[in-house]
C-alpha positions in Angstrom: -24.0 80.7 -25.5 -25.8 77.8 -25.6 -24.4 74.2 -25.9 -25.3 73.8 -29.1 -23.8 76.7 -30.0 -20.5 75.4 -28.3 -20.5 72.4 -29.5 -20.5 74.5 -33.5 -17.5 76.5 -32.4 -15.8 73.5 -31.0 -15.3 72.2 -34.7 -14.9 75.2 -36.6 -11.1 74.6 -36.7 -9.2 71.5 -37.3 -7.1 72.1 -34.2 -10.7 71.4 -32.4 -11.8 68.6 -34.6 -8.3 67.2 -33.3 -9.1 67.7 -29.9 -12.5 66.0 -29.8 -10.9 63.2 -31.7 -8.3 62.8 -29.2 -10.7 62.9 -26.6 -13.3 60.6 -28.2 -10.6 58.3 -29.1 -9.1 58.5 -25.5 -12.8 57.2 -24.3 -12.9 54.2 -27.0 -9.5 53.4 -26.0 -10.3 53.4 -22.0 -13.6 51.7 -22.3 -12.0 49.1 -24.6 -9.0 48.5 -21.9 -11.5 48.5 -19.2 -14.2 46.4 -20.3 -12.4 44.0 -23.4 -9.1 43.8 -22.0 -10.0 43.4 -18.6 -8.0 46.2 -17.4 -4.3 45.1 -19.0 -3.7 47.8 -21.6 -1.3 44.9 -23.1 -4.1 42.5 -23.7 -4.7 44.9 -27.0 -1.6 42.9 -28.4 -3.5 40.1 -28.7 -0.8 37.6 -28.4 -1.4 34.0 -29.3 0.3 31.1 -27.8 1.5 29.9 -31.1 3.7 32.7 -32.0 4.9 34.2 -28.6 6.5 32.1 -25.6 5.7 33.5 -22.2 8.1 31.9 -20.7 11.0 33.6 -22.6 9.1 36.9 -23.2 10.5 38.6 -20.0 7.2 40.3 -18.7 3.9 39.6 -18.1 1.2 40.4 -20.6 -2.1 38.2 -21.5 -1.5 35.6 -23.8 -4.4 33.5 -25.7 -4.5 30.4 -27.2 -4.0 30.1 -30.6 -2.7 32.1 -33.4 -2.9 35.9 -31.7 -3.4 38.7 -34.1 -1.3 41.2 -36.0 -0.5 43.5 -33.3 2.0 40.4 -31.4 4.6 40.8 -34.7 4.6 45.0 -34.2 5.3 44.5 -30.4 8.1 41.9 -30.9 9.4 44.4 -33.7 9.0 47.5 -31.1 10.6 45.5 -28.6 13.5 45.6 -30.8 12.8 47.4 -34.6 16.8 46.7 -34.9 17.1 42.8 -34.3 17.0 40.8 -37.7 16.1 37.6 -35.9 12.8 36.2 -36.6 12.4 35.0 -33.2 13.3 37.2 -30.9 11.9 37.6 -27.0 10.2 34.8 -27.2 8.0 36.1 -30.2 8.4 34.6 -33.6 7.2 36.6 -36.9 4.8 34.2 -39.1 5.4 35.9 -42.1 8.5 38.1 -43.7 6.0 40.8 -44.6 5.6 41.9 -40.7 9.3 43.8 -41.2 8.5 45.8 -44.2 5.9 47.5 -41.8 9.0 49.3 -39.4 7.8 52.3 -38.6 4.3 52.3 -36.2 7.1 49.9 -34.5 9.8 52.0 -34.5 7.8 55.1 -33.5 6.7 53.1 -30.5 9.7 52.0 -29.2 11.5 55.5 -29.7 8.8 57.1 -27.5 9.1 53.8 -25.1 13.1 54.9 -24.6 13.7 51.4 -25.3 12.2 50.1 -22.3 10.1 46.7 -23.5 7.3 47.0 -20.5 6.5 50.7 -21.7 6.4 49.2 -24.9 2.8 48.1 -25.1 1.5 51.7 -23.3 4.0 53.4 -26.1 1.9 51.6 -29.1 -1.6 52.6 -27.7 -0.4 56.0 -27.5 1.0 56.2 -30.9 -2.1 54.8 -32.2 -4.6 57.3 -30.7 -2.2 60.2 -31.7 -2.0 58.6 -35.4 -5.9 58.4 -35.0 -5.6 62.3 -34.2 -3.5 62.7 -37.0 -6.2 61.5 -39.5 -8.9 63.9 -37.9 -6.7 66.5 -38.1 -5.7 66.4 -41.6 -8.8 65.7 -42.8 -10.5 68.4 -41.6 -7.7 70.5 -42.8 -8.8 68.7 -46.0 -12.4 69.5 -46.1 -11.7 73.0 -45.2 -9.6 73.4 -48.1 -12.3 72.0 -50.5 -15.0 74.6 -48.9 -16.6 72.0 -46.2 -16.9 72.5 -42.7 -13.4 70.8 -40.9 -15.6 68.8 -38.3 -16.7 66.4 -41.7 -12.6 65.9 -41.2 -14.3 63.1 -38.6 -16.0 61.2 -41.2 -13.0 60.2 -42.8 -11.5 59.3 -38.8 -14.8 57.2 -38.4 -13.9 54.3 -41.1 -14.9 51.0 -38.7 -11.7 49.5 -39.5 -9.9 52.3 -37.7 -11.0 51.2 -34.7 -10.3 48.0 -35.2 -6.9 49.2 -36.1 -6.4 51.3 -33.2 -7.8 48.4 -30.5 -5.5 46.4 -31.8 -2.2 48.1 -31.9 -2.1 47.5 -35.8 -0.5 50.0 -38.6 -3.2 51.1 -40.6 -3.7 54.9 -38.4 0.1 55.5 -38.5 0.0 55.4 -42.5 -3.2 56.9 -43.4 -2.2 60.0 -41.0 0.7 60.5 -43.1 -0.7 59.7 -46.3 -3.1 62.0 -45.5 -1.0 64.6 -44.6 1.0 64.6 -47.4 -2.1 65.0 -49.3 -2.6 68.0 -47.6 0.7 69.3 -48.2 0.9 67.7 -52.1 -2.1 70.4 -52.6 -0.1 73.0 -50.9 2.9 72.6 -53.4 5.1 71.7 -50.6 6.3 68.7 -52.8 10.1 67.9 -50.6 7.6 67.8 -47.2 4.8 65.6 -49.1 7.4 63.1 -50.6 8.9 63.1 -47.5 5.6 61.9 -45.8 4.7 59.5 -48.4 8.1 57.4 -48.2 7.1 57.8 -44.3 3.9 56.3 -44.9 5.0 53.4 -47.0 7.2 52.5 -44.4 4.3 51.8 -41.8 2.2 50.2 -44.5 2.5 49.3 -48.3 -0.6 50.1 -49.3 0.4 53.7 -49.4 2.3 52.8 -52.6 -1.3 52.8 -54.3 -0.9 56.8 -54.0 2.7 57.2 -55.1 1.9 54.6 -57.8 -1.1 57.0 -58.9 0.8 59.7 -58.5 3.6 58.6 -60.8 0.6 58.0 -63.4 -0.6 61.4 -62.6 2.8 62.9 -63.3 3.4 60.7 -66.8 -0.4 61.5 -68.0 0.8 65.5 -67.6 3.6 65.3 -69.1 2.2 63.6 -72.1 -0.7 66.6 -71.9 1.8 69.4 -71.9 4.1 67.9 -74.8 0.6 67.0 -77.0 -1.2 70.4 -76.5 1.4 72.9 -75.4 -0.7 73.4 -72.1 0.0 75.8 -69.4 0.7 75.2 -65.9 3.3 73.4 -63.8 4.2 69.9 -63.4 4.8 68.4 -60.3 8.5 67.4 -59.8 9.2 63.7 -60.6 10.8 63.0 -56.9 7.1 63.5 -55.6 6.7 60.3 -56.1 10.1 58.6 -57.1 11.8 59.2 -53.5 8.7 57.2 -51.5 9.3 54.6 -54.8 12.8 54.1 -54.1 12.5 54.4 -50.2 10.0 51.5 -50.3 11.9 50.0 -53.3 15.4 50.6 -51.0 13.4 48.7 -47.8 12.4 45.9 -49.3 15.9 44.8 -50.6 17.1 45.5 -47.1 14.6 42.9 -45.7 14.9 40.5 -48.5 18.4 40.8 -47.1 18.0 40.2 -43.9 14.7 37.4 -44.5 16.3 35.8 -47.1 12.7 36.0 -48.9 11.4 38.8 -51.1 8.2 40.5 -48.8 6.8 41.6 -51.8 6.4 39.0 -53.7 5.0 37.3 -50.5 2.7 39.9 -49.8 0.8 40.2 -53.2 0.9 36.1 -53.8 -0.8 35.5 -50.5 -3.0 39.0 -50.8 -4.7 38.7 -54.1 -6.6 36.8 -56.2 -8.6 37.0 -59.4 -10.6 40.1 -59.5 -14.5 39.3 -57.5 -13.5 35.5 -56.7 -13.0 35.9 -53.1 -15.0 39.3 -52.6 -18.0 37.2 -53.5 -17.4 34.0 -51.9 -17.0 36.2 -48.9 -20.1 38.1 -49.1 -21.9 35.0 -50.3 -20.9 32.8 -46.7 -21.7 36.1 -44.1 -25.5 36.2 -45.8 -25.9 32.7 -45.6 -24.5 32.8 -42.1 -25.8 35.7 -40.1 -24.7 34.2 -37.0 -22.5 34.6 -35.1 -23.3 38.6 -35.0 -19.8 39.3 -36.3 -21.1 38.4 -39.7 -23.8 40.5 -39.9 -21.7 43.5 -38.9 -19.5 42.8 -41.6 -22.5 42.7 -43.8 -23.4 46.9 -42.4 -19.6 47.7 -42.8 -19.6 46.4 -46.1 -23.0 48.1 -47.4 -21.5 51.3 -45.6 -18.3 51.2 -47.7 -20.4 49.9 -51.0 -22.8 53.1 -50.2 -20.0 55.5 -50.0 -18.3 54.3 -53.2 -21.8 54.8 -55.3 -21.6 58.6 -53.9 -18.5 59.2 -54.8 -18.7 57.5 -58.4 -21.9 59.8 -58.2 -19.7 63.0 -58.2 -16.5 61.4 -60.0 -17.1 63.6 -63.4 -17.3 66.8 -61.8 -14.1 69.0 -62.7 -13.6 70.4 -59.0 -12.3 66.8 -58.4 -8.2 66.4 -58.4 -7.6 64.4 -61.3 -5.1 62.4 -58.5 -7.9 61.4 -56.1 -9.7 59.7 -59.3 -7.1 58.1 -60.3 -6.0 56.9 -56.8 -9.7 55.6 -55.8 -9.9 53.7 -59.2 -6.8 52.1 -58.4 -8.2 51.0 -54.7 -11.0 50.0 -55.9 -9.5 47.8 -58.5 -7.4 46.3 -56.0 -10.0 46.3 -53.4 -12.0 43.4 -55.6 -8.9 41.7 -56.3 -8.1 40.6 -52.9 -8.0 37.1 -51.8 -9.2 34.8 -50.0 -7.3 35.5 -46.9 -8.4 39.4 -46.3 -12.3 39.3 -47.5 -13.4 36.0 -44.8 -11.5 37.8 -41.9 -13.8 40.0 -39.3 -11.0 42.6 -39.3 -13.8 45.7 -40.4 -12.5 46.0 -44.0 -9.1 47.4 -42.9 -7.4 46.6 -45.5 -9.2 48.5 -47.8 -9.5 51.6 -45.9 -8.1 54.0 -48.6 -11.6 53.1 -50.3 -13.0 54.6 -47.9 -10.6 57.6 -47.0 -10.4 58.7 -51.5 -14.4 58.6 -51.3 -14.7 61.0 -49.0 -12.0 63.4 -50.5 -14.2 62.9 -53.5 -17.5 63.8 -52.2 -16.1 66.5 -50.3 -14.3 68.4 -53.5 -17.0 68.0 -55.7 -19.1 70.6 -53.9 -22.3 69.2 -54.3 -24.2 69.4 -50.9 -23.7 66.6 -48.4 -27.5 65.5 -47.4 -28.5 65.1 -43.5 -29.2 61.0 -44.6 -25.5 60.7 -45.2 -25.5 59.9 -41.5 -26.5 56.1 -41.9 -23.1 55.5 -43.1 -22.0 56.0 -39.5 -24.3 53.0 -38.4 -21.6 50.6 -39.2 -19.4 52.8 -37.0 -21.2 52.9 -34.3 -22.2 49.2 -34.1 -18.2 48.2 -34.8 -17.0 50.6 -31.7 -19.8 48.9 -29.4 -18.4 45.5 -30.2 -14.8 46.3 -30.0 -15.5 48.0 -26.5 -16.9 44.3 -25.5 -15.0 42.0 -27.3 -11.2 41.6 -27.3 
């Protein structure tokens, strides 16, 4: 057999597609520790001296100067996901939103035992498993559509998921579970999908964009089967209204416990008026091509802008589920209605990564043939993981 002809079997299943994503992301993950970090695998935290005290943190990790990333506000809530101080182990949270993302946390300090310097070695794993996850599903996803399972890696391949996962962030941990309850929403299994989705919202609220469009979904059927008598069966209401009242449940708790509503934070600090800030954004990284971070941005954001025209390409064709052309609308609407605080930031379009995860599903259920040239959407990819490997 010859090695191309291994390499062919090797993705014929999505067990294998999982394996080679584990492995690739293994490599990314040890390069990046290696080369980035400088050998400490807690220097992925990315703590900043403005929000976490080394003197009363209680270990050692690398600690810059300045304001540190996301990842610092996971690790102080996986140090303890049960402590409702804001400041706790020397780490203070900057914002009230941090809490409402528990569960990448809380995953990482159950498979830590507790013990606060396994802690950042617990949240790497969890994030390459989570990045697993995705391939996995996908590919289970483009099987099901008629497509071979190893295009289940395009979907793993969005540039902010690297980002995510070199950073200890909680983008990976939803979008594996979102996507898995996709999977098992098309199944029928509705208890295990709803169960999934209020997991999902949990690690990040973004994933209330799908139980949001699935609620719409649900309403637009009903109104179909009462207007024309049509056949078929409509999907039970808790799909959706359990991971609405989970997240609904979660952020009284917090607003509880903060004393501040997170949601109202989140959206007032998040968006904007529809294209202000996407432009002014785009408008400053062509004007500035240096420093090279800009002009990646500019290739990550033509990659995601390409993939949107192909899927709006194929949006009318019938083989589509109405619920992933509902749901990309929706992320697309939001997408250009963020502010000015996520489209300046070099943090590879993360936050818009369901964009990028609902095209796909498109193209790949509308069965018109994906062409060899597709492949330059991986550029931006390719370029991001190189950087990320270099740069902490």
């Amino acid at each position: 057999m010859s090695l191309r002809d291994r390499s062919e079997k090797s993705l014929r299943s999505p067990a294998r597609v999982a394996t080679v994503a584990f492995f690739l992301g293994g490599l990314y993950l040890l390069a990046r520790i290696l080369i980035a970090a400088r050998g400490y695998a807690s220097a992925l935290i990315v703590a900043g001296s403005q929000y976490v005290n080394e003197n009363k943190l209680g270990m050692k990790i690398p600690i810059i100067q300045g304001s540190g990333y996301d990842g610092q506000f996971y690790f102080r809530l996986a140090l303890d996901p049960f402590s409702t101080s804001r400041s706790y182990s020397g780490i203070t949270f900057d914002s009230p939103i941090r809490a409402q993302r528990i569960l990448y946390p809380l995953l990482s300090w159950l498979i830590s035992f507790g013990d606060p310097h396994l802690v950042p070695f617990a949240m790497i794993l969890v994030e390459l498993l989570a990045w697993t996850a995705i391939a996995f599903f996908a590919a289970l996803l483009a099987r099901e559509s008629g497509r071979h399972p190893s295009l289940g890696l395009a979907i793993a391949a969005f540039p902010g998921y690297f980002f995510s996962v070199g950073r200890d962030l909680t983008e990976p941990t939803a979008s594996a579970l979102l996507l898995a309850a996709i999977y098992y929403l098309l199944k029928n299994q509705y208890w295990l999908a709803s169960l999934l989705l209020s997991l999902s919202v949990l690690a990040k609220e973004t994933g209330m964009v799908l139980v949001l469009s699935l609620g719409i979904y649900w309403f637009l059927t009903l109104i179909a089967k009462t207007r024309h008598a049509r056949k078929g069966a409509l999907i039970p209401i808790y799909t959706w209204l359990i991971p609405l009242s989970t997240f609904m449940v979660w952020q009284f708790v917090i607003s509880l416990v903060e004393q501040h509503e997170p949601l109202r934070s989140d959206i007032s600090s998040n968006l904007s008026l529809p294209f202000v800030a996407m432009l002014r954004g785009i408008w400053e990284r062509i004007q500035h091509p240096l420093p090279i971070g800009n002009s990646l941005w500019v290739i990550q954001f033509a990659s995601l802008v390409l993939l949107v025209i192909l899927a709006f390409a194929r949006y009318r064709s019938n083989s589509i589920p109405a619920l992933f052309k509902i749901t990309f609308a929706a992320m697309i609407a939001l997408s250009v209605s963020l502010s000015g605080e996520i489209w300046p930031n070099d943090n590879y379009l993360r936050s818009i990564d369901l964009v990028w995860v609902f095209g796909w599903l498109i193209i790949f259920y509308s069965k018109r043939p994906i062409r060899w040239w597709y492949s330059v959407l991986f550029v931006a990819t390719a370029l991001s993981a190189a950087q990320l490997v270099v740069f902490i």
